[in-house]
C-alpha positions as CSV (number, residue, x, y, z in Angstrom):
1,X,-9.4,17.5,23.0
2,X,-8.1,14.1,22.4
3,X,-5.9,13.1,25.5
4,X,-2.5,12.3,25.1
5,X,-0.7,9.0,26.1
6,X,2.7,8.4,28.1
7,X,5.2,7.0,25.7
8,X,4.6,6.2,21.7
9,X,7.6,4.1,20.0
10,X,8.5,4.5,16.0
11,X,10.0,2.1,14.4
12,X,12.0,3.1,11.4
13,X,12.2,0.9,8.0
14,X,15.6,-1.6,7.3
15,X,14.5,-5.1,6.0
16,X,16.5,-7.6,7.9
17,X,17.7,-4.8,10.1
18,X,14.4,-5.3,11.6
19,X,15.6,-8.3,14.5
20,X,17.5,-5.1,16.2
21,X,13.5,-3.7,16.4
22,X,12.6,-6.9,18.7
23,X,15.9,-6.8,20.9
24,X,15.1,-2.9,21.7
25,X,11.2,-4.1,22.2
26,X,11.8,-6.7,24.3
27,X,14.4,-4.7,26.7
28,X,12.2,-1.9,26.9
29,X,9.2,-4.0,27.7
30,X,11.3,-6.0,30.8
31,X,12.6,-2.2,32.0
32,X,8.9,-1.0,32.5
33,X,8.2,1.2,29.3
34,X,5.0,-0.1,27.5
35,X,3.8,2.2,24.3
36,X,0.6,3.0,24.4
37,X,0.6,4.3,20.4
38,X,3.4,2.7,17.5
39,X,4.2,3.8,14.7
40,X,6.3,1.6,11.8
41,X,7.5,2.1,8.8
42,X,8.6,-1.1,6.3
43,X,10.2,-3.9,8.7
44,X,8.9,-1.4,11.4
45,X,5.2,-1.7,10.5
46,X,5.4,-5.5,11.2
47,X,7.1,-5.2,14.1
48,X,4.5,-2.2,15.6
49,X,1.7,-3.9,14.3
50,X,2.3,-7.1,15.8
51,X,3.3,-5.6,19.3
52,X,-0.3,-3.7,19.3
53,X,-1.6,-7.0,18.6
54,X,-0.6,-8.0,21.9
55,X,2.3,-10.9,20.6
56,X,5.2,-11.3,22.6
57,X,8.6,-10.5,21.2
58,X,9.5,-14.5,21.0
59,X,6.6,-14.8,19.3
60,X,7.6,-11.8,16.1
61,X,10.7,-14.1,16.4
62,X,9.8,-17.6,15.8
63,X,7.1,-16.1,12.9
64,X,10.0,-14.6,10.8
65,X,13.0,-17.1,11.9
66,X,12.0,-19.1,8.9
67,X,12.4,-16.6,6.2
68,X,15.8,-17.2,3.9
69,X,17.0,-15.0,1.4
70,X,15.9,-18.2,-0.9
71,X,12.6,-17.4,-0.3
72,X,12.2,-14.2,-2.1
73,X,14.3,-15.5,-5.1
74,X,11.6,-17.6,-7.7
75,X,12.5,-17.2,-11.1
76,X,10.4,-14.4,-12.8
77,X,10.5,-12.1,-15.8
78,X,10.8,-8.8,-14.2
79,X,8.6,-6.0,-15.2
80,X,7.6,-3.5,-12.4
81,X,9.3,-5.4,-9.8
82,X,12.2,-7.8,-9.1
83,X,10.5,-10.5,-6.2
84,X,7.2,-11.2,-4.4
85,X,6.2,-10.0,-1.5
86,X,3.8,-13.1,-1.2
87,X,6.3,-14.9,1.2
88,X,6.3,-11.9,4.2
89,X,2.2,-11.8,3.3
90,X,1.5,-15.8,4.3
91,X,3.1,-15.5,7.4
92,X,1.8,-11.9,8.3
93,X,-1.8,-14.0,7.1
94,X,-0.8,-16.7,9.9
95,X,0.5,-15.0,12.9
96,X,-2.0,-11.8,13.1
97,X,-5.4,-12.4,13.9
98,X,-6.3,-8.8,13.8
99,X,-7.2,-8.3,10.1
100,X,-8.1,-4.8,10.6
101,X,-6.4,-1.7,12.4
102,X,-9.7,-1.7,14.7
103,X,-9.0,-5.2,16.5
104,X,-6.0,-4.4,17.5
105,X,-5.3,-4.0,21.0
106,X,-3.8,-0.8,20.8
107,X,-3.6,2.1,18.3
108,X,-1.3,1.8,15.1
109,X,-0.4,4.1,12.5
110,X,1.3,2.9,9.4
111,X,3.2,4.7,6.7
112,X,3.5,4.2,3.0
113,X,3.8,6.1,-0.3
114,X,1.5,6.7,-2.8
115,X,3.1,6.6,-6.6
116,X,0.1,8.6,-7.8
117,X,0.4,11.3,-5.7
118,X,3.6,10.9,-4.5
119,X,2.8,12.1,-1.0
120,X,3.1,10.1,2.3
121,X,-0.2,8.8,3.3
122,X,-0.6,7.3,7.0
123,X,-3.0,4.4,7.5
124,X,-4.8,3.5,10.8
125,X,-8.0,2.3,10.0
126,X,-9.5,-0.6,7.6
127,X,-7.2,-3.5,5.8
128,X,-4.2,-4.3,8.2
129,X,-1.9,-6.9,5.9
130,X,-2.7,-4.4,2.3
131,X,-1.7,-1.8,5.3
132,X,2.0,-3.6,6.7
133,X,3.0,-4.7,2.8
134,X,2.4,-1.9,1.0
135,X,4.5,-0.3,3.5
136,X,7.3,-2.8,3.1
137,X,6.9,-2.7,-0.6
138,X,10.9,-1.3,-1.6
139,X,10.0,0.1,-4.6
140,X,11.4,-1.6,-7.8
141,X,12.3,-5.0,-5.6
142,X,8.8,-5.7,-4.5
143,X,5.2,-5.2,-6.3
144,X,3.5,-1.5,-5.4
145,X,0.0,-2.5,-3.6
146,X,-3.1,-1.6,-5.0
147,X,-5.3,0.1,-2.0
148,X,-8.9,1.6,-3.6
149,X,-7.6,2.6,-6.6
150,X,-4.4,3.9,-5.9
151,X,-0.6,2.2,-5.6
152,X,1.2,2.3,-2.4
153,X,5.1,1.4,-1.9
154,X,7.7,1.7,1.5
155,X,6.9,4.5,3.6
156,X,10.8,4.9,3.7
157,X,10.6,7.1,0.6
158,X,9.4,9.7,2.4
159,X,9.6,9.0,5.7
160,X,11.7,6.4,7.7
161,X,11.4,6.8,11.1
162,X,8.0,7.9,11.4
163,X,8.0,10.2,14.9
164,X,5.9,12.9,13.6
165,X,2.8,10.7,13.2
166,X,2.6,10.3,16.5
167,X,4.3,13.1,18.0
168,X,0.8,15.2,18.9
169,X,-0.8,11.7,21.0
170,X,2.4,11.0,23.2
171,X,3.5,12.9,26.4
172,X,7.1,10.9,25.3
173,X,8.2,8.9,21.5
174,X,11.1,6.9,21.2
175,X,12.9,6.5,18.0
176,X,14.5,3.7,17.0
177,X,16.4,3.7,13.6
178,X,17.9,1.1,12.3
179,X,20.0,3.3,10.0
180,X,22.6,5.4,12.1
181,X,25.6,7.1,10.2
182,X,28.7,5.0,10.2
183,X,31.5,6.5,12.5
184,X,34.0,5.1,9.7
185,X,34.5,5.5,6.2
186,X,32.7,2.6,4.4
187,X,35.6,1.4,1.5
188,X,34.5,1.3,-2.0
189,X,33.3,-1.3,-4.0
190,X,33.2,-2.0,-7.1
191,X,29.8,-3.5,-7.6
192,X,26.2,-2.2,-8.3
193,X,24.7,-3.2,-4.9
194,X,27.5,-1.9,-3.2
195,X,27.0,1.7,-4.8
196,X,23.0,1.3,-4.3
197,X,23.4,0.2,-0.3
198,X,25.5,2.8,0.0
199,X,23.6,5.7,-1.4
200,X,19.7,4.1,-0.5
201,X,21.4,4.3,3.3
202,X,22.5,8.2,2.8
203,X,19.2,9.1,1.4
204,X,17.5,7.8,4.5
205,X,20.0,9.1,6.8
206,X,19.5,12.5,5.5
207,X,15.5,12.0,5.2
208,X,15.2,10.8,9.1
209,X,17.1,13.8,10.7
210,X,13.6,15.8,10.9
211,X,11.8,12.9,12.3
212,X,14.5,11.7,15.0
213,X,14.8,15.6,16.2
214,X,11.3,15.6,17.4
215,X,11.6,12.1,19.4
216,X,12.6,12.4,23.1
217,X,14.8,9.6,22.9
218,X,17.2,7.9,19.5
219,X,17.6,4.6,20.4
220,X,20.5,3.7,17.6
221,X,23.8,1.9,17.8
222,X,26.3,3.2,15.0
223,X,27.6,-1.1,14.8
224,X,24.0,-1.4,13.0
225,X,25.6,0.3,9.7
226,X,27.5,-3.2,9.4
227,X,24.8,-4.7,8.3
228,X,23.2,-4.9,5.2
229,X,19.0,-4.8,4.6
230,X,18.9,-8.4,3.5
231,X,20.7,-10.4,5.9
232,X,19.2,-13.3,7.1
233,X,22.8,-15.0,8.6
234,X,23.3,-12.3,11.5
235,X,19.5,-12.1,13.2
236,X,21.0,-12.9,16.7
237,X,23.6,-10.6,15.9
238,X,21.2,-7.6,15.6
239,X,18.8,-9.1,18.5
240,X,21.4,-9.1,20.4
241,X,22.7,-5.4,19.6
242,X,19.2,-4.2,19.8
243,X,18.7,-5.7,23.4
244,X,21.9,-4.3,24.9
245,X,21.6,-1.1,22.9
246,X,23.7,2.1,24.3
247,X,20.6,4.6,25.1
248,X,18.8,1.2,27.0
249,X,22.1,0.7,29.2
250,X,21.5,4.4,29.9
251,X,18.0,4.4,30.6
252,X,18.0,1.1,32.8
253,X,20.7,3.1,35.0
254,X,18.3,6.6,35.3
255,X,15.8,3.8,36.6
């Protein structure tokens, strides 16, 4: 029987979201709690698989500070997809040396969504960067990856905060979700992206509720729903929320 680990940490899916990841990671690491397992969906799969690389938190930061919303906005014809993920895969390319699941330092399990079968399919073993972008693939805005035959897009389809991947190998998981329910009504707009935030963040609201019941700890904060998936002007913002984050105050006082 394969013996379990202390603590496991999933990281749900949420594009720019994603700096709250590293303020929660780099808290829990200076309070004592280091995962032995992750687990990441989308923005979360870059941020798990460069902590089981062994890279600090300062460096996740400084490798993804020089992203701008410019950078995914080349003119193209679109076809299957709106943008290129090729900008997120050069500087996944440069900052992990682990090209493979197997080098890295600890285990890592990765979730994505197969178009052809239209199932969730976890991957811990073999191509690490196919692995992170497939994952991070939003359907329709970036290109499905091709992985042996078959085309992969964001684990968030299925699952967002992926707990139950891990949930057999850890004595203790902590979720952290970068999509929590807004205490306040949002007010209505009249635009397209307005109407497909809204209802993209609902569907993953109601989709993570399984997954977050099964984690011994949410670690959320309800000022994250202020926030939109691609915004690139409020990283310290979300840093910041992450690192002082409510169920972090609460554990730091527990000791």
């Amino acid at each position: 029987m394969k013996r379990m680990v202390e603590l496991g940490i999933a990281f749900g899916g949420g594009g720019t979201r994603g700096y709250y990841h590293a303020g929660v990671l780099k808290r829990l690491l200076e309070l004592g709690y280091k995962p032995q397992i992750v687990s990441g969906t989308s923005v979360g799969a870059i941020v798990a698989a460069m902590y089981a690389q062994g890279l600090s938190v300062e460096s996740m930061m400084d490798a993804f500070n020089v992203l701008t919303l410019k950078d995914f906005l080349a003119p193209r014809i679109p076809k299957e997809y709106l943008t290129d993920s090729k900008p997120v895969r050069l500087i996944l390319g440069k900052t992990l040396q682990a090209k493979t699941f197997e080098a890295l330092e600890i285990p890592l399990k990765i979730v994505t969504t197969c178009l052809e079968s239209g199932k969730e399919v976890v991957f811990d073993s073999g191509s690490l960067i196919d692995a992170i972008i497939a994952s991070c693939s939003v359907p329709v805005v970036f290109p499905p990856v091709r992985i042996q035959g078959k085309h992969y897009v964001d684990g968030g389809v299925i699952r967002n905060v992926p707990v139950s991947v891990i949930r057999k190998e850890c004595k203790r998981v902590m979720a952290v979700n970068l999509f929590p329910v807004a205490e306040k009504e949002v007010e209505y707009s009249r635009s397209m992206k307005h109407i497909a935030e809204r209802c993209v963040t609902m569907l993953l609201n109601a989709g993570a509720s399984y997954d977050l019941g099964l984690a011994d700890m949410v670690i959320q904060d309800v000022e994250m729903a202020g926030y939109n998936t691609y915004d690139f002007q409020h990283r310290e913002e979300m840093f910041k929320l992450g690192y002082n984050a409510r169920a972090l105050r609460l554990l730091d006082k527990m000791g």
